[in-house]
N, C-alpha and C positions, 0 to 999 in steps of 0.2 A: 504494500500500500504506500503511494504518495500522493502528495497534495495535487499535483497532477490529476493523476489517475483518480481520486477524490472529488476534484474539481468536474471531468469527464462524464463520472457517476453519475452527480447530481445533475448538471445539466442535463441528462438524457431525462431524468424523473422531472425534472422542471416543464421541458419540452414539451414531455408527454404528452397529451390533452387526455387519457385516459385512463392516468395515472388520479387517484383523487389525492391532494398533499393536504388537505385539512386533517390536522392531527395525525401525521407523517411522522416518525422516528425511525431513522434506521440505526440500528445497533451495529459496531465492529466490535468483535471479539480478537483481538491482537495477540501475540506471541509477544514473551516482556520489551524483547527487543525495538521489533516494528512499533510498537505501541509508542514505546519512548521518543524514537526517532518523530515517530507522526506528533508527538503531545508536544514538542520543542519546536519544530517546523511548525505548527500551527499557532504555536505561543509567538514566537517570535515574528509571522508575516501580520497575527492580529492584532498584539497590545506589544507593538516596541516599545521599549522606553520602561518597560516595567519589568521587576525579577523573575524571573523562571523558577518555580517551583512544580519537580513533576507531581502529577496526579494519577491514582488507578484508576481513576473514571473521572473523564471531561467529557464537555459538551461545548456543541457551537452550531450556531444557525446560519444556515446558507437559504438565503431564496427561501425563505419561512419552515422550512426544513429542518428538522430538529436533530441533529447527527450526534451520537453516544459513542467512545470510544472506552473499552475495559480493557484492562489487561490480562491478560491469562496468565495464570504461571505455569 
């Protein structure tokens, strides 16, 4: 998973018109690794300027789209 590929995702569900995104969440279940790499990459293109602390479960809204990232051990 990258923020690309991420990015990709969503706009295909956004596109959709048959897709309903009222009350939309897609869940990632991550491997510690990917997980980490994605929670930094997303911290840092969303809120620069602010500390990085990892989390095992964030969230972020794209296009009203409710994205949950977990990590798996």
């Amino acid at each position: 998973m990258t923020y690309e590929k991420l990015i990709r995702t969503v706009s295909e569900i956004v596109d959709n018109q048959d897709i309903e995104k009222n009350g939309l969440v897609l869940l990632y279940e991550l491997p510690e690794d990917i997980h980490n790499k994605m929670n930094e990459e997303l911290f840092y293109k969303l809120k620069q300027g602010v500390i990085f602390i990892p989390a095992d479960i964030f969230e972020i809204e794209i296009e009203g789209i409710l994205i949950r990232f977990k990590k798996i051990k």
